[in-house]
C-alpha positions in Angstrom: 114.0 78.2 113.0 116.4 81.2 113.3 116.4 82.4 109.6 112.6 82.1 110.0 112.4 84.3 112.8 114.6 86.7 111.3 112.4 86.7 108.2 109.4 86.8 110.1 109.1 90.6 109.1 109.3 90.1 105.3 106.7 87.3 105.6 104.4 88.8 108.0 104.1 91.8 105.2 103.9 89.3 102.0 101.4 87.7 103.6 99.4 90.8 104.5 99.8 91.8 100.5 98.9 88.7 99.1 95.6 89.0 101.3 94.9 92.2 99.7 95.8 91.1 96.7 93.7 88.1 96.7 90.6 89.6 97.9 90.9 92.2 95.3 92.2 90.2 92.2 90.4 87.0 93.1 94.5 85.9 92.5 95.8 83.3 95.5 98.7 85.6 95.9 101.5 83.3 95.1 103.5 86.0 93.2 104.0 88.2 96.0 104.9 85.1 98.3 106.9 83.0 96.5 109.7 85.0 96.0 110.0 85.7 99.4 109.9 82.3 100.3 112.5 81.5 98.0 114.8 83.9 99.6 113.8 82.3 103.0 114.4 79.1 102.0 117.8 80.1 100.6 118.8 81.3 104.2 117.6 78.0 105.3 120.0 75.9 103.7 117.5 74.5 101.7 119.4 72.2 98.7 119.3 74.7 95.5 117.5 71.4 93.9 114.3 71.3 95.9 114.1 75.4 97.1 111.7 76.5 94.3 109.5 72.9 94.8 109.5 74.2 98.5 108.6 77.4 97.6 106.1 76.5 95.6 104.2 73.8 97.6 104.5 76.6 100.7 102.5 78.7 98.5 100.0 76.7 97.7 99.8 76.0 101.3 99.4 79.5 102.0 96.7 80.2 99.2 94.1 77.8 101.0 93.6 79.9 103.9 93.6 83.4 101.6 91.1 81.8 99.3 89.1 80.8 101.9 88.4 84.3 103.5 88.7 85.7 100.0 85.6 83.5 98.8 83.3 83.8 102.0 84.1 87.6 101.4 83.0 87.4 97.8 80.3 85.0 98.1 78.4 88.0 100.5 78.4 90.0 98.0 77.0 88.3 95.5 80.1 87.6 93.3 80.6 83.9 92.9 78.9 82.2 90.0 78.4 79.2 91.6 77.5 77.5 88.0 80.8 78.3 86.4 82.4 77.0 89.9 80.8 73.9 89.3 81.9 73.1 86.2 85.0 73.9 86.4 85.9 72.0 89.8 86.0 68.7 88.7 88.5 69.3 85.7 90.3 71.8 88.3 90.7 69.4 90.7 91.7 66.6 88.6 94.6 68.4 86.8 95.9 70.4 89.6 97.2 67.4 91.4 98.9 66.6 87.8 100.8 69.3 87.7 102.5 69.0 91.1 103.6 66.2 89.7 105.1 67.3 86.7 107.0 70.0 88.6 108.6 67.7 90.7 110.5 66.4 87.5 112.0 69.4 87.1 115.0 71.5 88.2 114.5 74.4 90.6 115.7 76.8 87.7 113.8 75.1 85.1 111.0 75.9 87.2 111.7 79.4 88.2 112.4 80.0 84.0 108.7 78.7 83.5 107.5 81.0 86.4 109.3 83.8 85.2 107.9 83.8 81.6 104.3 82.9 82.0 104.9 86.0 85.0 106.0 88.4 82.1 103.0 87.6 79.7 100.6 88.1 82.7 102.5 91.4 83.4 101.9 92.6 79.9 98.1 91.7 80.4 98.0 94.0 83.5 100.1 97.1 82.1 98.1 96.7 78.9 94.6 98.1 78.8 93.4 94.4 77.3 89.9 94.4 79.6 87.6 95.8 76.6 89.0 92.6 74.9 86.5 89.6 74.0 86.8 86.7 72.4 82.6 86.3 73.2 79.6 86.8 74.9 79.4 83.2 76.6 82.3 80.7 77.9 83.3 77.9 75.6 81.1 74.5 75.6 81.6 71.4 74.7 85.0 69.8 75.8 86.3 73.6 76.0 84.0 73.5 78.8 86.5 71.4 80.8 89.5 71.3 78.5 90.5 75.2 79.2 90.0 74.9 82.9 92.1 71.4 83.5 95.5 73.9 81.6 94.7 76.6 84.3 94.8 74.2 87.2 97.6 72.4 85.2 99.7 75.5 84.7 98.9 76.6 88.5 100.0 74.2 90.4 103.5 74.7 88.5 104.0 78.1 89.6 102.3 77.8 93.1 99.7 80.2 92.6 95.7 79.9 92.9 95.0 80.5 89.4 93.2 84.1 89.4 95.8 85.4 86.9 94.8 82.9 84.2 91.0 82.4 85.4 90.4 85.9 85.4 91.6 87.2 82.0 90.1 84.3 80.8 86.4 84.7 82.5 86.6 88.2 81.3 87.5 87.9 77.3 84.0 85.6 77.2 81.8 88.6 78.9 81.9 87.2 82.5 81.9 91.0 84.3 85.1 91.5 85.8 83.8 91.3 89.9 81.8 88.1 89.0 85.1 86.9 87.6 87.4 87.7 90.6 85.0 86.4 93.2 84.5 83.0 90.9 88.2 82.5 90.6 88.9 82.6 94.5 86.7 79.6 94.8 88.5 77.8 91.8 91.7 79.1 93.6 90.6 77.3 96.8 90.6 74.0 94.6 93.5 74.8 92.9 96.0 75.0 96.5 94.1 72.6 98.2 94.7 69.8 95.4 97.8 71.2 94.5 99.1 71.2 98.1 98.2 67.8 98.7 100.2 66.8 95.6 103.7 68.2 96.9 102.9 67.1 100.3 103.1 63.3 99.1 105.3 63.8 96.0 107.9 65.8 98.6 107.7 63.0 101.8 111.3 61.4 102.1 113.2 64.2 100.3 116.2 65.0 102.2 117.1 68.1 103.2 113.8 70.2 103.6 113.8 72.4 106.7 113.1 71.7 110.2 109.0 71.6 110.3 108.3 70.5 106.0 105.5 68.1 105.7 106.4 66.9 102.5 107.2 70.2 100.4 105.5 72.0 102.1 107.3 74.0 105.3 104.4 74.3 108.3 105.3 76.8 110.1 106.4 79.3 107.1 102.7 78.1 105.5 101.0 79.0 109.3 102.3 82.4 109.9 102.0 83.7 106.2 98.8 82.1 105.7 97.2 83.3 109.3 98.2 86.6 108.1 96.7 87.2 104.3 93.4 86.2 105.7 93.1 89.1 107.8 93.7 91.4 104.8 91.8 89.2 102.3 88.4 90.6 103.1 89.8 93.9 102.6 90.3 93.5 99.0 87.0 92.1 98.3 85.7 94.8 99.9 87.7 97.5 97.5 87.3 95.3 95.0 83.5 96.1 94.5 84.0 99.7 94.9 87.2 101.1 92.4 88.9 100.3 89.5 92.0 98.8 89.2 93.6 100.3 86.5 96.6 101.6 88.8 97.1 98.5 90.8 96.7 96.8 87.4 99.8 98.4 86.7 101.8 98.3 90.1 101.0 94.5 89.9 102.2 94.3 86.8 105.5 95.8 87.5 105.9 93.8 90.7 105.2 90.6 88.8 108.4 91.7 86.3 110.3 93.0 89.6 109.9 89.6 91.0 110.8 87.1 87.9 114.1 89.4 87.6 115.3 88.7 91.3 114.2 84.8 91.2 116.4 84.5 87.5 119.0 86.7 89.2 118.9 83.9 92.3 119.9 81.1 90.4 
C-alpha cells in the first residue's frame, strides 16, 4: 500500500486528466493512465511478466466510471446517437471480452510494443489536420455494420483504453459530425471497459504475484481512487467539448500519446 500512497499524487492528477480528456474526446482515457500505472506497478514489485496485463485491466477498470459520467454528460446534450450505439454494442461487447483474452497470451513487452505503435499512428491522426477527411456520407452496412466495430473493441481491450481513439476517427471519415461522434463513442467506451474488465478479472484470478488488493488483474484500490477522480472532471470536457475546437489539444494529445509510448518502450 506504501508505493500507492506515495503515488497517490501522480494518480490523483492522471485521473483528473483522463476525465477531461474523456469528456472532451469521448476517449476512456487509458493513455494518460496506463503509463502511470505502469510505473506504479513497477514500484509495487509487480512480476515484469504480468505489470502491463495489470496495467491494462486497471485501466479498463478505471474507464467504466469516466465513461459513465462522460456519457450521462453527453447524452444531456443531445450527443449520443443512440442508433449507432445500438448497433454497435452487441459486436462491441462480444469481441471486447476476446481480446482480453488474447492479451493475456502475451508478454508484457510484446504488449507494450503493440500499444506503442497503434499509439504512434493515432498520434499522427491528431497532429495531422485529417478531420476534413471522408471515406463517405453514411457508415458501412452490411457485415461492415458489425465487422468494423468487433476490431475496435478487439483492438481496445488490448491496449486498455475505451475505444474513442479508433471510434472517433472512424465515425467521423463516414460524415458522423465530430460532437455526435465523441458523445457516441463514450457509450461504446462504457461497453468496451466494462466487458473488457470483466475479462482480466477472470483471466487474471490465481496469477501470483499481483499486489495487495488485485481482483483478478485488476488492482481495486488503484482502480477506486483514479476512477472516483476522472468522473469529477469528465463532465468538464463534455462541457468544452461542445463549445471549442480542438485543434491545439489535438496536438498536445498527440504529442503526449508519443511522450508516453517512448517511456513505456524505455521501461522494458
Amino acid at each position: 500500500m506504501e508505493p500507492l500512497l506515495t503515488y497517490a499524487v501522480l494518480l490523483v492528477g492522471a485521473g483528473l486528466i483522463a476525465g477531461f480528456v474523456a469528456g472532451l474526446l469521448g476517449v476512456g482515457g487509458g493513455f494518460v493512465t496506463i503509463p502511470v500505472l505502469f510505473v506504479v506497478f513497477t514500484e509495487m514489485g509487480t512480476p515484469i511478466e504480468w505489470r502491463m496485463h495489470a496495467a491494462i485491466a486497471t485501466s479498463l477498470a478505471i474507464i467504466v466510471a469516466t465513461n459513465i459520467s462522460s456519457t450521462r454528460a453527453h447524452h444531456k446534450k443531445g450527443g449520443v446517437d443512440w442508433n449507432i450505439a445500438k448497433q454497435w454494442g452487441i459486436a462491441v461487447a462480444i469481441f471486447t471480452p476476446l481480446g482480453s483474452l488474447f492479451a493475456s497470451t502475451l508478454k508484457t513487452a510484446e504488449l507494450v510494443y503493440i500499444f506503442a505503435t497503434l499509439a504512434a499512428f493515432l498520434a499522427i491522426k491528431m497532429l495531422l489536420p485529417f478531420d476534413k477527411w471522408q471515406l463517405g456520407n453514411t457508415l458501412p452496412k452490411g457485415m461492415f455494420r458489425f465487422v468494423n466495430p468487433a476490431i475496435i473493441g478487439f483492438l481496445s481491450a488490448i491496449m486498455g483504453i475505451g475505444g474513442g481513439s479508433f471510434s472517433v476517427p472512424y465515425m467521423t471519415l463516414y460524415g458522423v459530425p465530430i460532437h455526435r461522434a465523441v458523445g457516441t463513442s463514450a457509450f461504446i467506451g462504457l461497453i468496451i471497459s466494462i466487458t473488457g474488465a470483466i475479462g482480466y478479472l477472470i483471466i487474471g484470478s490465481g496469477v501470483v504475484g499481483l499486489p495487495d488488493g488485485s481482483i483478478g488483474f485488476i488492482h481495486g484500490p488503484t482502480a477506486l481512487l483514479v476512477g472516483l477522480v476522472s468522473v469529477l472532471t469528465a463532465p468538464l470536457g463534455a462541457k468544452v467539448a461542445h463549445k471549442l475546437p480542438k485543434a491545439a489539444l489535438s496536438i498536445a494529445f498527440g504529442l503526449f500519446l508519443v511522450i508516453s509510448s517512448l517511456r513505456l518502450i524505455n521501461a522494458v
